[in-house]
C-alpha positions in Angstrom: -4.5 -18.9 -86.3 -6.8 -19.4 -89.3 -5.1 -21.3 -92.0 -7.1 -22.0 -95.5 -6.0 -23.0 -98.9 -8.8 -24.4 -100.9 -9.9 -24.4 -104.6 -13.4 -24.5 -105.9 -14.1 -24.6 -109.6 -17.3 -21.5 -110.4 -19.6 -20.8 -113.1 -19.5 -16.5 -112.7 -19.9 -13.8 -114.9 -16.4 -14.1 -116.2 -16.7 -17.0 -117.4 -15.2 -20.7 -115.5 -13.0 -19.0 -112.8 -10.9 -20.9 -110.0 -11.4 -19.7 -106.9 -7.9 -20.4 -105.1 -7.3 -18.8 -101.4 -4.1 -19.4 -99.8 -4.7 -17.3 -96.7 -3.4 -16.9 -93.1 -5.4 -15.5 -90.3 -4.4 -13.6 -87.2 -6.7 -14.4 -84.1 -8.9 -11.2 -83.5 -8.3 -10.4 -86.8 -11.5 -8.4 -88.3 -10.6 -8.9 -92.1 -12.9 -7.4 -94.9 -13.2 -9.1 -98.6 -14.1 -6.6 -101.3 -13.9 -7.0 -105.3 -16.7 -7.2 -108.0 -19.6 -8.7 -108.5 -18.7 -12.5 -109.5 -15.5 -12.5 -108.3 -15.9 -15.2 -105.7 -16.5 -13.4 -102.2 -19.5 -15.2 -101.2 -19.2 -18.6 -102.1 -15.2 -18.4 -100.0 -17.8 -17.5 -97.1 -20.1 -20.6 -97.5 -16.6 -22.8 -98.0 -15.7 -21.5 -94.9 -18.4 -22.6 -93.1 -19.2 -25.8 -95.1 -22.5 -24.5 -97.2 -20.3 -25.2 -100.1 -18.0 -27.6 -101.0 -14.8 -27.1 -102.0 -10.9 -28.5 -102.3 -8.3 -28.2 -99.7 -8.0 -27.6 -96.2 -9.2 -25.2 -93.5 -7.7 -25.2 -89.8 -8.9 -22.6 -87.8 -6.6 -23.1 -83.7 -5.1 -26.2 -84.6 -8.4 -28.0 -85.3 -8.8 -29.4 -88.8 -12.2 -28.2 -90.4 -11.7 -30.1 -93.6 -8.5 -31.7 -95.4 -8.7 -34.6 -98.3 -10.3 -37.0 -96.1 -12.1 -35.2 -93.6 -15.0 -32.3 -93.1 -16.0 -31.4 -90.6 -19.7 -31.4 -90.0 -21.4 -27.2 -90.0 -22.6 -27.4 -86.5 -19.7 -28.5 -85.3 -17.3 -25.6 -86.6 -17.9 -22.8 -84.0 -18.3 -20.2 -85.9 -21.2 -17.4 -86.2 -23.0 -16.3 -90.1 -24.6 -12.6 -90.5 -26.2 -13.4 -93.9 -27.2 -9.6 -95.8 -31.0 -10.6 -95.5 -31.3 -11.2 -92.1 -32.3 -15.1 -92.2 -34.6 -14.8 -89.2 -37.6 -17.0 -87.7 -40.1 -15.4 -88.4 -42.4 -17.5 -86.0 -40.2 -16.6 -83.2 -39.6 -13.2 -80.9 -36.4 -11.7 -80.9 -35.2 -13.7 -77.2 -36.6 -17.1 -79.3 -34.2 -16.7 -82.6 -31.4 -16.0 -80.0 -32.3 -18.7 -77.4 -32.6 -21.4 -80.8 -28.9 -20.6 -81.0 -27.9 -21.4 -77.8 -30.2 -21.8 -74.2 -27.7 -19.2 -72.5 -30.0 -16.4 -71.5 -27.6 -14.3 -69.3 -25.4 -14.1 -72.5 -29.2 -13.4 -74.2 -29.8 -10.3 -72.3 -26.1 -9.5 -72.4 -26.0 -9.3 -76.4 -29.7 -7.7 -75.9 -28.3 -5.2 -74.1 -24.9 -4.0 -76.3 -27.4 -4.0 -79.2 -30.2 -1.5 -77.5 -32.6 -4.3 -77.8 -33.8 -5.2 -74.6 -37.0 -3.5 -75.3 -37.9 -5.1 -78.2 -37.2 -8.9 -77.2 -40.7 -10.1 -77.3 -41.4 -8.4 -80.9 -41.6 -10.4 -84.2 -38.8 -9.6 -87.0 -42.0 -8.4 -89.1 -42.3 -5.5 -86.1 -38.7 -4.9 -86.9 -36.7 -2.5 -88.8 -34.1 -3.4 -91.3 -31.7 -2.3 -88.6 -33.5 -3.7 -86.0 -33.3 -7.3 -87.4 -29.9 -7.3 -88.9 -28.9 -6.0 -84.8 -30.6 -9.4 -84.1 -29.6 -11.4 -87.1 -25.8 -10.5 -85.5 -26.4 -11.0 -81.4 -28.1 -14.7 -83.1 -24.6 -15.4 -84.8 -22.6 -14.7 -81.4 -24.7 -16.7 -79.4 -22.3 -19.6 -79.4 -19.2 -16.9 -78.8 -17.9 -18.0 -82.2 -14.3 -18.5 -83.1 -15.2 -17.1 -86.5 -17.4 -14.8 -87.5 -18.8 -14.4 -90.7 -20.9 -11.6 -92.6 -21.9 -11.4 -96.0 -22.5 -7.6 -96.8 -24.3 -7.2 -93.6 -25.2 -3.6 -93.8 -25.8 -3.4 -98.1 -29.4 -3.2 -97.7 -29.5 -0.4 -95.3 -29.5 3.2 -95.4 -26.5 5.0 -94.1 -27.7 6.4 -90.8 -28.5 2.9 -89.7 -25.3 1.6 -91.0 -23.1 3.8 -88.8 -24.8 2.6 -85.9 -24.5 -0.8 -86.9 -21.1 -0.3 -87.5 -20.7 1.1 -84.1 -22.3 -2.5 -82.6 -19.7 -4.9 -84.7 -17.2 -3.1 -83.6 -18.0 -3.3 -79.8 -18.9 -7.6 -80.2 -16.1 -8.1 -82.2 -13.6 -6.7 -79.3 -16.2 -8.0 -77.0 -15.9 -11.5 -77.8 -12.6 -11.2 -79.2 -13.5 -12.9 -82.5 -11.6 -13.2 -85.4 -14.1 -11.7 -88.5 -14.3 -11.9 -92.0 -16.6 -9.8 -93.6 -17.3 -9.5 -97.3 -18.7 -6.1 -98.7 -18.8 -3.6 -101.8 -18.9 -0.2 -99.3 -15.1 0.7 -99.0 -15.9 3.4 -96.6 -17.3 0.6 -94.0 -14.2 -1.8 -94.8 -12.0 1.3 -93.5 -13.7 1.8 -90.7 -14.3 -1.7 -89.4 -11.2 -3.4 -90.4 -7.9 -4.2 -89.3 -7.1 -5.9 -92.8 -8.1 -5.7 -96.4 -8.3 -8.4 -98.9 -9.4 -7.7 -102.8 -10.6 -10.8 -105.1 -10.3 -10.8 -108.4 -11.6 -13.3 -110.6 -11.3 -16.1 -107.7 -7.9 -14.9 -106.5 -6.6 -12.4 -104.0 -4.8 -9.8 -105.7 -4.3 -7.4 -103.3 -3.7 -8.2 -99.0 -3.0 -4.7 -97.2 -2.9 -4.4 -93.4 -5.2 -1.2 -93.2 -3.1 0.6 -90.0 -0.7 1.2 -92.4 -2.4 2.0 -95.6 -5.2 4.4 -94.6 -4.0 7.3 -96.3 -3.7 6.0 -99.6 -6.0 4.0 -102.0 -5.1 2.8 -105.7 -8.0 3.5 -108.0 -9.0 4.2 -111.5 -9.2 8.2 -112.4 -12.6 8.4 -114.3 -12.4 12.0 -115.0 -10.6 15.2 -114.0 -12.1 19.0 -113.4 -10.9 22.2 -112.7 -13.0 24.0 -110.1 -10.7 27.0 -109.4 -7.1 27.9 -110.0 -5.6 26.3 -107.6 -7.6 23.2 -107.5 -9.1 20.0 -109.4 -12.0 17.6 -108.8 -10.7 13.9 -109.6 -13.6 11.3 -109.8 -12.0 7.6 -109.5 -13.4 4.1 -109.6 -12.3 1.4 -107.1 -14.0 -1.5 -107.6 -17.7 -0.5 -107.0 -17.0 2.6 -105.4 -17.0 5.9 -106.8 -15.1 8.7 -105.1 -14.0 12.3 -105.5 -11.0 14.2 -103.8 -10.0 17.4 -104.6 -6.0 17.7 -105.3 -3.8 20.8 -106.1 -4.5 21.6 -110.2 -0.4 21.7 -110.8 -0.6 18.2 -109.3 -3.8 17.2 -111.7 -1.8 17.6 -114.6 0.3 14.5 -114.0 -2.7 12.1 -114.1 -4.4 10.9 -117.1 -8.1 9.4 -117.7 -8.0 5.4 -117.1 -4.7 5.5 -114.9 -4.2 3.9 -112.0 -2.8 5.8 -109.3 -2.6 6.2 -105.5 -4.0 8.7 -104.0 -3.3 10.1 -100.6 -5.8 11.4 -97.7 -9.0 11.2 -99.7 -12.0 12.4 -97.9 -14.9 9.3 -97.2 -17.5 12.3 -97.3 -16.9 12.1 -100.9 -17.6 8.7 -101.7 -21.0 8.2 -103.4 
């Protein structure tokens, strides 16, 4: 179990904001944090791992990671950090940036190996794809089989091919390892896919914590517009956070909802979201 409750005082586009997280963790969890821009995601990742500092305390299976007297120190917290722009040696091969995480090379060739990398352990991240090196930048953060894995819109800077597979390969180490993940991201379709639980920040604080097994068929989201596009249907365009998406829904059904409500919506189609 993950337990955190910690306060940090930020500077964001909103102004001063508190960020306050009073959260509990299942082990094996794969939890994803989405909200805007400013809201507080990354820097509750870098108090998590100690790159920040912050108020409060953090015990993740009963060992204390920080209280009012005590941190403790980065290296020692056990945990893994996908960072979205790779943060690779670039003076090192592909086996080198894993082996400077840990000397284990049967686990090496093991992550090698679920990521379809083998082939390309003695080449330089510059010889890399975007894809290529984030595959690396990820078997890197589970070299010391981390209690907690971390990832800070992994997958934002890729196109969406790649990102399917690369969705594909955090799945399989996640359940390989059995790590408990957090992930922050703005693509809704890949927190659906990839999670087990979704939390949404607002302004420093969660405002919304749904367990996603049971809430797959409905989202709450801003209608932007409404069209007809036959007589029987309607287009709806709505806005969750920085997603866009369109469903089509019966017309008779359209003519309950009005431009700027907020509504759930059932069974949308992921195709649609642009």
């Amino acid at each position: 179990m993950i337990k955190i409750d910690i306060t940090k005082e930020l500077h964001s586009a909103y102004g001063d904001i508190t960020l306050d997280i009073n959260l509990h963790i299942k082990p094996t969890e794969f939890v994803s944090m989405i909200g805007e821009s400013g809201s507080g995601k990354t820097t509750f990742l870098r108090a998590l791992a100690g790159l920040e500092e912050s108020y409060g305390t953090i015990e993740v299976d009963g060992e204390i990671w920080q209280d009012k007297n005590y941190k403790l120190p980065i290296q020692k917290r056990g945990l893994g950090f996908v960072f979205q722009n790779y943060a690779l040696f670039t003076n090192m091969t592909v086996l080198q940036n894993l082996l400077f995480a840990s000397k284990d090379k049967i686990l090496a060739d093991k992550l090698l190996s679920i990521s379809k990398l083998t082939n390309l352990k003695d080449k330089y991240p510059h010889q890399l794809s975007g894809g290529q090196q984030q595959r690396v930048s990820l078997c890197r953060a589970m070299m010391n089989k981390p209690k907690l894995l971390l990832m800070d819109e992994p997958l934002s800077a890729l196109d969406s091919n790649i990102k399917q597979s690369l969705q594909d390969d955090i799945l399989t180490l996640h359940k390989e390892f059995n790590t408990t993940t957090i992930m922050v991201s703005h693509n809704l379709q890949e927190v659906y896919r990839l999670s087990d639980r979704m939390l949404v920040l607002d302004k420093g604080k969660i405002s919304q914590d749904k367990y996603l097994q049971t809430t797959k068929n409905y989202i709450e989201a801003k209608i932007l517009d409404i069209k007809d596009i036959d007589s029987l249907n309607s287009l709806v365009t709505l806005q969750f956070y920085d997603n866009i998406i369109t469903t089509t829904i019966p017309k008779n059904k359209a003519t309950n909802y009005k431009i700027d409500e907020l509504v759930s919506i059932k069974s949308f189609n992921f195709d649609k979201i642009l």
